[in-house]
VOPA-427821 format. One record per residue (C-alpha): z negated, x negated, y; chain. Coordinates in steps of 0.05 Angstrom, whole numbers, plus 5000, padded with zeros to 4 digits. Each point is the difference from the previous one (the first is absolute). Layout:
BEGIN
      Z      X      Y   chaine
      Z      X      Y        A
...
***
This chain:
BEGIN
      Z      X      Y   chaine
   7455   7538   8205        A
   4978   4964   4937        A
   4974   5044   4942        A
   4931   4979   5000        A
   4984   5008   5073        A
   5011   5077   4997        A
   4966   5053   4971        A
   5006   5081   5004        A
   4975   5035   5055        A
   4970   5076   4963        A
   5028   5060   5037        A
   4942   5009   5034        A
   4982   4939   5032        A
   5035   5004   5074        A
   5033   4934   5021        A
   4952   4986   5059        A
   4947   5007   4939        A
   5049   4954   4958        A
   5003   4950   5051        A
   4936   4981   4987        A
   5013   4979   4923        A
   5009   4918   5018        A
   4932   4996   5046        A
   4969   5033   4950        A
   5019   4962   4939        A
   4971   4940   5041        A
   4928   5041   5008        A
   5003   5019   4928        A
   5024   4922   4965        A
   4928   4980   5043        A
   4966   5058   4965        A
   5031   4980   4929        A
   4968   4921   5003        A
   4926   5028   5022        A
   5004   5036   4935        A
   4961   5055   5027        A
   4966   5052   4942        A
   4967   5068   5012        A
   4945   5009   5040        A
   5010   4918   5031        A
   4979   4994   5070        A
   5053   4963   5047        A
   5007   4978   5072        A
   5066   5001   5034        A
   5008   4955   5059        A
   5052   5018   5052        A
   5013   5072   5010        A
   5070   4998   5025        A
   5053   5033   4958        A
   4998   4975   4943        A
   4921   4988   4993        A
   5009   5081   5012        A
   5040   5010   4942        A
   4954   4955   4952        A
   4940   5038   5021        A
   5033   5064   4977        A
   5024   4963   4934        A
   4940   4972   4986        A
   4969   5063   5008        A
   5052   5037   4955        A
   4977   4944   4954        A
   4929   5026   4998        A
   4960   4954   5041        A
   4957   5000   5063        A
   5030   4961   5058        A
   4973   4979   5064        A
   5053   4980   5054        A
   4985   4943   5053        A
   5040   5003   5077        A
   4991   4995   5065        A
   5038   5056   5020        A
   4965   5064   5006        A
   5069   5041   4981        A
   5011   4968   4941        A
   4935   5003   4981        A
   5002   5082   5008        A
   5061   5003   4958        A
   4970   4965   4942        A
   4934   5041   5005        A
   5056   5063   4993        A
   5023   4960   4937        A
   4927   4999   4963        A
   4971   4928   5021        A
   4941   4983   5033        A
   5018   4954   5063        A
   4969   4953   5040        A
   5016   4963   5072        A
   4982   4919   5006        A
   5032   5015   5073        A
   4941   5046   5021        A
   4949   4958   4962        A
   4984   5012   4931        A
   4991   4951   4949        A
   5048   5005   4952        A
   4966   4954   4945        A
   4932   5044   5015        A
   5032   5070   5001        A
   5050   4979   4928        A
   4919   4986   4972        A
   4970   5064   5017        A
   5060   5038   4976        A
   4991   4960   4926        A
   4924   5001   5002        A
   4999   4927   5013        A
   5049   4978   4939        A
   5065   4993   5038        A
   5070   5028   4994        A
   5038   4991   4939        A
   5056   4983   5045        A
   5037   4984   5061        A
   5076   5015   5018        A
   5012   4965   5069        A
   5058   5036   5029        A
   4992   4970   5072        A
   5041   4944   5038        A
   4957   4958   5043        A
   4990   4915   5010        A
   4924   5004   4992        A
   4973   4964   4927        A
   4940   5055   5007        A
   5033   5053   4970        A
   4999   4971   4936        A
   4938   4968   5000        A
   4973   5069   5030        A
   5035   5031   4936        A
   4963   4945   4952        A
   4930   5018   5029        A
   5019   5074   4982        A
   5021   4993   4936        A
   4944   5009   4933        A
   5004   4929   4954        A
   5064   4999   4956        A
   5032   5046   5056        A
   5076   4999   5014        A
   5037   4995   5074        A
   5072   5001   5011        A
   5047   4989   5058        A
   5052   5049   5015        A
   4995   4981   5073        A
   5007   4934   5040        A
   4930   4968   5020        A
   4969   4925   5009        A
   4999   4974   4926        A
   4948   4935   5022        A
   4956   5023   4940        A
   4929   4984   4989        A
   4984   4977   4932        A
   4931   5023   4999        A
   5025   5063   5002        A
   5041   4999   4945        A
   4964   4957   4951        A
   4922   5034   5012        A
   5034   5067   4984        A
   5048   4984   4954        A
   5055   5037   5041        A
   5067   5013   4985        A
   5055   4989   5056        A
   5068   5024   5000        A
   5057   5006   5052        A
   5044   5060   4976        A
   5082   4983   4993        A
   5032   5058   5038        A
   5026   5063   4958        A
   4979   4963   4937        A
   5027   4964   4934        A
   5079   4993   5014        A
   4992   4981   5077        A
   5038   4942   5016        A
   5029   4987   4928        A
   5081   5002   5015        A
   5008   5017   4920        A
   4954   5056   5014        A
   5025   5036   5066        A
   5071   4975   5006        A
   5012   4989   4926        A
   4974   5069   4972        A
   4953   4962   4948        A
   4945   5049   4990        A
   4928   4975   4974        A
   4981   5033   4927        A
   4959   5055   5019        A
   4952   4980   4934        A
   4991   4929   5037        A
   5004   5020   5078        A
   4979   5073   5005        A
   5000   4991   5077        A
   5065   4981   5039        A
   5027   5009   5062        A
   5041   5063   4984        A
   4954   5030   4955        A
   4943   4990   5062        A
   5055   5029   5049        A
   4997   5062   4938        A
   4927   5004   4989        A
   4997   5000   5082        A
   5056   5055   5008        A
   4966   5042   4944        A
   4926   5001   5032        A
   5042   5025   5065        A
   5030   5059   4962        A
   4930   5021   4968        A
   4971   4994   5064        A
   4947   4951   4987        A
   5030   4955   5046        A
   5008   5035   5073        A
   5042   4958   5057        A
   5017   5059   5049        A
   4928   4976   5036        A
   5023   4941   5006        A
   5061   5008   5036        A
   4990   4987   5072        A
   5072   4997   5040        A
   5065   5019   4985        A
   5067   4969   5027        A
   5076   5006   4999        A
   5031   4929   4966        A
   5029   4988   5067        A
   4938   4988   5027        A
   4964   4960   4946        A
   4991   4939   5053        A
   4957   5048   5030        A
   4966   5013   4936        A
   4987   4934   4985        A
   4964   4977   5060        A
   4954   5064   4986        A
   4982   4974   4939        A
   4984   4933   5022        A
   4962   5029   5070        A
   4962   5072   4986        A
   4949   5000   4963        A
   5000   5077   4984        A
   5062   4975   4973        A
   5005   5014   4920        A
   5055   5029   4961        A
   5064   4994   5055        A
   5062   5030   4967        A
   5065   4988   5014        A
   5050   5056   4997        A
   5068   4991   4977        A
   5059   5051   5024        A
   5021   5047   4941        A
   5065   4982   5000        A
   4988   4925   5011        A
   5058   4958   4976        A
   4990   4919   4984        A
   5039   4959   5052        A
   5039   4959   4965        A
   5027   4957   5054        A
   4981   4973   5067        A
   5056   4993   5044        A
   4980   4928   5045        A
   5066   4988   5043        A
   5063   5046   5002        A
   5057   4962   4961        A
   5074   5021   5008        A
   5030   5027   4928        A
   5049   4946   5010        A
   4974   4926   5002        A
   5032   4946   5043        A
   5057   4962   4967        A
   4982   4936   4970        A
   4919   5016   4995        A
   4970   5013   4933        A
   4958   5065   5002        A
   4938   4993   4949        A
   4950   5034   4960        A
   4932   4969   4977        A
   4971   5042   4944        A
   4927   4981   4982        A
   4950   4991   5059        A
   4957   4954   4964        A
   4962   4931   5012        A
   5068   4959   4986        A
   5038   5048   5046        A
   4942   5000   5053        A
   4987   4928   5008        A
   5072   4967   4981        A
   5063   5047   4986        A
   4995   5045   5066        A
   4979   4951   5052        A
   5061   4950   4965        A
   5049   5063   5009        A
   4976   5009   5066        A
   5025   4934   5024        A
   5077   5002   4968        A
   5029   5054   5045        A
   5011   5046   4954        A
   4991   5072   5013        A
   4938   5017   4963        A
   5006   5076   4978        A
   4948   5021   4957        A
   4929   4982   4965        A
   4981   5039   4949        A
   4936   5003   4961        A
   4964   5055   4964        A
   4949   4982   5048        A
   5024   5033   5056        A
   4949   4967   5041        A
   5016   4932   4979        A
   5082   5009   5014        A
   4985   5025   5078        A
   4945   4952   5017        A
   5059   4949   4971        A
   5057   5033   5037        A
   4968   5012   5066        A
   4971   4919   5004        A
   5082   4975   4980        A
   5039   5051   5037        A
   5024   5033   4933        A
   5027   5061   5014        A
   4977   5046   4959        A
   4948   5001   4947        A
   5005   5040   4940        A
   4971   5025   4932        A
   5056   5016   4957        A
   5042   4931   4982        A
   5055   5055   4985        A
   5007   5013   5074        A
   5018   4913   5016        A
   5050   5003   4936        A
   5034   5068   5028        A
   5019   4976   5067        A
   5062   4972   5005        A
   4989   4959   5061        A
   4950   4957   4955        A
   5029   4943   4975        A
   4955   4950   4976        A
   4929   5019   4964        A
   4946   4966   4980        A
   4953   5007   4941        A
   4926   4984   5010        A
   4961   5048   4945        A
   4969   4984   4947        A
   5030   4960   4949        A
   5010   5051   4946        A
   5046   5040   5054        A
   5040   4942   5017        A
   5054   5019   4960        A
   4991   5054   4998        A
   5019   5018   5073        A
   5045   4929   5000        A
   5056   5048   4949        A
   4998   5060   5047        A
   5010   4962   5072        A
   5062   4964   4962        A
   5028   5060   4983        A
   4986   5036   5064        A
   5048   4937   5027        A
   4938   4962   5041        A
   5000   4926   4994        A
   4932   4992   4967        A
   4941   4949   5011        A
   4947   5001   4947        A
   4935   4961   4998        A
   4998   4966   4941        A
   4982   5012   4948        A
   5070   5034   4982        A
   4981   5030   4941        A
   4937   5007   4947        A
   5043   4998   4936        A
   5074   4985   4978        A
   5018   5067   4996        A
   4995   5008   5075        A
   5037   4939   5012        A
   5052   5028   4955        A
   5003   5066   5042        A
   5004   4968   5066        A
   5058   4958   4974        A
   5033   5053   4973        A
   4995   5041   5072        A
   5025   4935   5033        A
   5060   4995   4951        A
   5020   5083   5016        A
   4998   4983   5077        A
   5063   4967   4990        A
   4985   4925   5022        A
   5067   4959   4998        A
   4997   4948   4937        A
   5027   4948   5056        A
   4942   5008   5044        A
   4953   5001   4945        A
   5015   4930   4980        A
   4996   4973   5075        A
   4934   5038   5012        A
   4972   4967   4928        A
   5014   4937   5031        A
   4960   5002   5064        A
   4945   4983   4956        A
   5005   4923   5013        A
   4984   5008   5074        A
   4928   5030   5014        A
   5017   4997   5072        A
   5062   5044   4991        A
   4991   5046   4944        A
   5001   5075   5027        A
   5005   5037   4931        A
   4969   4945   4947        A
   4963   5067   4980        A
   5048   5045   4967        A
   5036   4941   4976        A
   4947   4966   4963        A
   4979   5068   4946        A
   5075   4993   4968        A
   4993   4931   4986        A
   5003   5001   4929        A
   5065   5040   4998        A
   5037   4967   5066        A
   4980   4938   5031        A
   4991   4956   4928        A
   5058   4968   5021        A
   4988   4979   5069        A
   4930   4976   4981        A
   5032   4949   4948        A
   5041   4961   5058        A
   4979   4922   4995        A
   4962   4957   5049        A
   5074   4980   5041        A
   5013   5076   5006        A
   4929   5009   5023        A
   5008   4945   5059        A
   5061   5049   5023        A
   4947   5052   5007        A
   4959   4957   5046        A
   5054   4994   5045        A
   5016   5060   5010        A
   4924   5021   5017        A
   5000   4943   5047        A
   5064   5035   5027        A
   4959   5068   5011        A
   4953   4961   5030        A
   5050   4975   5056        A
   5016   5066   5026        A
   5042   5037   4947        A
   4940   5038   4970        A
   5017   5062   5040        A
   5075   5004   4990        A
   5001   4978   4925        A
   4941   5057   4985        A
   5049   5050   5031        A
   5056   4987   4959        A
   4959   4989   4938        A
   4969   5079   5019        A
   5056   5033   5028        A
   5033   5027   4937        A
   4927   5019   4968        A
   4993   5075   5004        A
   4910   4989   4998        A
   4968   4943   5007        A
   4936   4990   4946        A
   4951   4946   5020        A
   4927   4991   4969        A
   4941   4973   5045        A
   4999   4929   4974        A
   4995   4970   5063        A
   4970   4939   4978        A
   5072   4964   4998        A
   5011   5015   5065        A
   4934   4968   5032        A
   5014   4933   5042        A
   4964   4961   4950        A
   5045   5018   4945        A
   5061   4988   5052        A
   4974   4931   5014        A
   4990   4983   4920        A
   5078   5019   4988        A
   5013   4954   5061        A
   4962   4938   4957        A
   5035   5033   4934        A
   5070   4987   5024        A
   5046   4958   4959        A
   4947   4987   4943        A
   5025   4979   4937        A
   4931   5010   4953        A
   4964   5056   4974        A
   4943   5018   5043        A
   4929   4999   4980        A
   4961   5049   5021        A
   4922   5025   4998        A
   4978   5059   5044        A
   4927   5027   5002        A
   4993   5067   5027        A
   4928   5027   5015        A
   5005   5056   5028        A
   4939   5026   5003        A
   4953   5058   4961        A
   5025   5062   4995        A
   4941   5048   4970        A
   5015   5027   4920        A
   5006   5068   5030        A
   5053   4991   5055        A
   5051   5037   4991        A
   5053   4942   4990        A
   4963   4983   4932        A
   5021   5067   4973        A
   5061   4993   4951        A
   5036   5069   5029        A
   4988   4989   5068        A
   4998   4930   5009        A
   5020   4956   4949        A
   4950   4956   5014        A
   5012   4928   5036        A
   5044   4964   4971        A
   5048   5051   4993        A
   4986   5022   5072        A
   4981   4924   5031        A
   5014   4947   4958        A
   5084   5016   5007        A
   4992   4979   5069        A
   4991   4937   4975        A
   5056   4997   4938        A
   5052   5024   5051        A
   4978   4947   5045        A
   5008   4945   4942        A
   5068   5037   4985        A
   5023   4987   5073        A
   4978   4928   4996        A
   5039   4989   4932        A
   5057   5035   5016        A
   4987   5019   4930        A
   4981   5059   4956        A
   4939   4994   4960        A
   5021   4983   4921        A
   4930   4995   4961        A
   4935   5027   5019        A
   4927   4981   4962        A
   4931   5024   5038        A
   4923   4996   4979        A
   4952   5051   5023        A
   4930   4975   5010        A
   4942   5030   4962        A
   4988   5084   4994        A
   4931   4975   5029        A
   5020   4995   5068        A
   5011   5054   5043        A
   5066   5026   5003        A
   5039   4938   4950        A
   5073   5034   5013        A
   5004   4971   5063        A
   4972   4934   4977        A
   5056   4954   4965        A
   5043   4945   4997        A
   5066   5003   5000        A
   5054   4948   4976        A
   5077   5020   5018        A
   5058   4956   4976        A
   5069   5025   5039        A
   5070   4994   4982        A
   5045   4946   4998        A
   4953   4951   4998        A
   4983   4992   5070        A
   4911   5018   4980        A
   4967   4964   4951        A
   4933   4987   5021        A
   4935   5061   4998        A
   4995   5045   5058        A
   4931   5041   5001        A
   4983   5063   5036        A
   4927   5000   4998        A
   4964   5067   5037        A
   4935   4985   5008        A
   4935   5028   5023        A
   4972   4934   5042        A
   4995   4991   5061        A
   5044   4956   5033        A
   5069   4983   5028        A
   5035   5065   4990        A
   5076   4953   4972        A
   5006   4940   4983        A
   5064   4970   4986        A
   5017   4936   4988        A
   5079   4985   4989        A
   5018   4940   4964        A
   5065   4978   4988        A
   5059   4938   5002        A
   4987   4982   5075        A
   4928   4971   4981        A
   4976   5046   5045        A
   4949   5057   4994        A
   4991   5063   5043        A
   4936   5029   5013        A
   4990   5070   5030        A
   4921   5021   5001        A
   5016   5070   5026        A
   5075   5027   5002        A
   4974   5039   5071        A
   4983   4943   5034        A
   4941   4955   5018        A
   5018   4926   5010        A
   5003   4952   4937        A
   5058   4961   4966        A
   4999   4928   4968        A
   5026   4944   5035        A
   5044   4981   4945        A
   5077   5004   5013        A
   5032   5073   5002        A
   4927   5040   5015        A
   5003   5067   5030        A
   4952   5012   5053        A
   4976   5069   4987        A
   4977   5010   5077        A
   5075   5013   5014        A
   4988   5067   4945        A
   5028   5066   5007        A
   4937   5043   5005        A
   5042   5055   4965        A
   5010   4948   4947        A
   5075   5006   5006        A
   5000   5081   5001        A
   5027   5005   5069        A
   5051   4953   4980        A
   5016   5047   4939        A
   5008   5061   5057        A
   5045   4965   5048        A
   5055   4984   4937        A
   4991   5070   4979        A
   5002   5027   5065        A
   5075   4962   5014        A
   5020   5028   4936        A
   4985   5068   5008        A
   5037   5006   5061        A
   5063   4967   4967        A
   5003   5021   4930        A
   5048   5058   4977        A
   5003   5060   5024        A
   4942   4996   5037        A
***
């Protein structure tokens, strides 16, 4: 639980009385915006539970309150709680009765803690209120304002923001940034305080307002109380004493031992990526998917019950442990990546990460190092380094590719001739061979380490190696990427977590130029655009020369905020001809020049399931396992 969502509960505050802390921080952020002052007169609209508790706050405030319902109980309980009450359902006039109880200068104030469709509630409130008066929304209610309301008055409107100041700020609740208390005397935890000490001193009561009890095996039953009985008010939920989390849900029975010849895998992370691409692509390779696991245990059953994943878990420890588990697959977020990339190498699991592989050097560095203890043959090494001329082939580009600097120099420097042997022997995999070759290219690799750049693998990128056979030129390349707005406060802007995008997007895109050269990059020179656009770090140009002089010309990476085709890639190179893919996922366009790649033949999964099935053969071959 992060640090600034909790708070001490005193010793004398029960936990049924605790429970109450959240609702009642909502009341009480509604009370802090009207601003109310000592002997103020305020209407609170909507008696349910937490209209209850404002009336009682508002009252431990020191002012009057008059409470508006429809239902006669609620209306009792509030009376109990010091306000004067009144019922539009049995035919008073609200706007008439708030008059006589002001002597004709209306309320100071209106806190509208109801949920309804209807606009009057508002405008009801507005006809209450004195001139200069305030009203804020705690509830949900028809917001088709009047302006004559508002602008004869001089009224101040305001919908209330949950808890209060640190709701919905990631830095905030997940990040443990607390707000100066000089600046922001009023947070979330220090309402969820101020809340749980009125409870101790007793100027905040809840016992009336519990109405139903029931054991957390029945909380269906609990829930369609709430939603169908209206005596319904405070409904607890009781947990067993000795309640324990479950930390696994057991979907299918698996044997301990898996079939021969099937990979057995683990997903960890139950995320969008996993939800919408990863899972339903694993789904369709055959292999025996084991595990999901998510801190949200929630997240990993809905996942494993829709894909016949056998068990969902909480604790990643518990997919690394098992020893049937052969291949796992990284889907967090990016500052874990290798993080949890090191320890499913040395637990032995071929690994699958989503890229990107790393945040900083120093992680690359650690992940080699891991790869280098788990004993890979120097042999193998140099034949799996190699498979990165064929984007149709390669099975293990990924753990390949971080050691460049040290181990594949050498290959990378081979000259244009050497090069056409390469396209050969992709067309060769191509034949038939793919299969057989991966297998004996795998079969002395102890784990397998792949990252999630799947864009080699898509059919368009197949097709452009096709056209790319047997050139003799450098290749010319500009790529546009606009990938759309991602808001300054998403997480993946955040240096620690994320990286931001072009660490975490933009690679997709130097791989895929990597893949096309057949060539490491050499030189690197990129503008950001102005500080006065939103979010510049993920706004750049990018020029890339490679090695061996097979690049000369600029290659951009431009991620953009407009609105418009989501890639744009034209290729240019010796053939005359020029490529043109509008949207890597599909949707029909191409030129009609020679060598065009019609993008309606795309992979939807933009080449991931293509990724999974290599991966898939290899973990079934390689090593030991």
């Amino acid at each position: 639980m992060p640090y600034n969502l909790c708070a001490r509960v005193p010793d004398n505050v029960s936990d049924e009385q605790a429970a109450f802390t959240v609702l009642a921080s909502i009341g009480l952020q509604g009370i802090r915006l009207l601003e109310p002052t000592l002997g103020e007169r305020f209407i609170v609209y909507g008696l349910g539970l937490i209209g209850q508790l404002c009336v009682q706050m508002l009252r431990a405030n020191g002012c009057e309150v008059l409470g508006i319902d429809i239902n006669p109980d609620r209306l009792a309980l509030a009376e109990r709680f010091g306000a004067r009450v009144i019922n539009p359902g049995a035919g008073a006039d609200p706007v008439k009765a708030a008059m006589a109880w002001t002597g004709g200068r209306g309320v100071d104030g209106v806190l509208i803690t109801a949920s309804a469709k209807t606009d009057e509630i508002v405008h009801c409130s507005a006809q209450m209120c004195r001139k200069r008066g305030r009203i804020v929304l705690v509830g949900v209610v028809g917001l088709n304002l009047r302006r004559s309301d508002f602008y004869e008055k001089e009224l101040r409107f305001q919908v209330s923001c949950s808890y209060g100041p640190g709701r919905y700020d990631e830095k905030y609740e997940q990040g443990g940034h607390d707000y100066p208390l000089a600046y922001v005397r009023w947070t979330e935890q220090r309402n969820f305080e101020a809340v749980l000490d009125m409870l101790a001193t007793g100027r905040l009561n809840v016992d009336p307002l519990i109405t139903h009890r029931y054991p957390l095996e029945k909380a269906v039953e609990a829930y369609d109380i709430v939603a169908k009985d209206p005596k319904a008010l405070g409904v607890i939920l009781q947990y067993p004493v000795e309640a324990r989390p479950e930390r696994r849900v057991i979907v299918r029975e698996q044997p301990a031992v898996a079939p021969a010849g099937r990979a057995v895998v683990g997903v960890i992370g139950a995320g969008n990526f996993s939800k919408m691409t990863l899972v339903p692509a694993l789904a369709r390779t055959g292999a025996d998917l084991r595990y999901v696991c998510d801190l949200n245990g929630a997240a990993a059953a809905h996942l494993a019950r829709k894909y016949g994943v056998a068990r969902a878990v909480t604790d990643y420890k518990e997919v690394l442990d098992d020893p049937a588990v052969n291949a796992v697959f990284i889907a967090v977020g990016h500052n874990l990546h290798a993080r949890f990339a090191c320890e499913a190498l040395e637990a032995g699991k071929h690994v699958y990460v989503e890229k990107p592989m790393a945040l900083c050097v120093e992680e690359i560095q650690r992940i080699v190092e891991v790869i280098e203890t788990i004993d890979h043959r120097p042999e193998t090494i140099d034949q799996g380094q190699k498979t990165i001329d064929c984007g149709e082939e390669t099975m293990d580009h990924g753990p390949k590719t971080i050691d460049h600097g040290q181990k594949t120099i050498d290959h990378r420097q081979e000259t244009m001739e050497e090069r056409g042997g390469a396209g050969d022997r992709r067309q060769e995999a191509r034949g038939g061979s793919q299969v057989s070759g991966l297998q004996s290219q795998v079969s002395g690799l102890r784990s397998l380490f792949m990252v999630g750049f799947n864009r080699r693998f898509s059919p368009h990128t197949v097709r452009i190696l096709e056209l790319l056979e047997g050139r003799s030129e450098p290749l010319a390349m500009t790529m546009t990427v606009n990938a759309g707005f991602v808001p300054p406060d998403h997480w993946v802007h955040d240096p620690v977590r994320g990286g931001g995008r072009i660490i975490g997007e933009a690679c997709h895109f130097i791989d895929l130029m990597v893949c096309l050269t057949c060539s490491l990059v050499k030189t690197v020179a990129a503008v950001m655009m102005d500080r006065g656009t939103p979010t510049p770090d993920d706004k750049m140009s990018i020029l890339l020369g490679f090695e061996d002089g097979s690049v000369r010309s600029a290659r951009s990476i431009i991620l953009q905020m407009e609105q418009g085709p989501t890639r744009r890639k034209p290729w240019r190179f010796s053939r005359k001809a020029e490529l043109y893919d509008s949207r890597i996922s599909g949707g029909r366009s191409g030129s009609d020049s020679k060598g065009s790649v019609d993008s309606a033949r795309g992979d939807r999964t933009k080449g991931t399931q293509r990724v999974l099935r290599r991966l898939y053969v290899g973990s079934r071959t390689a090593g030991r396992r």
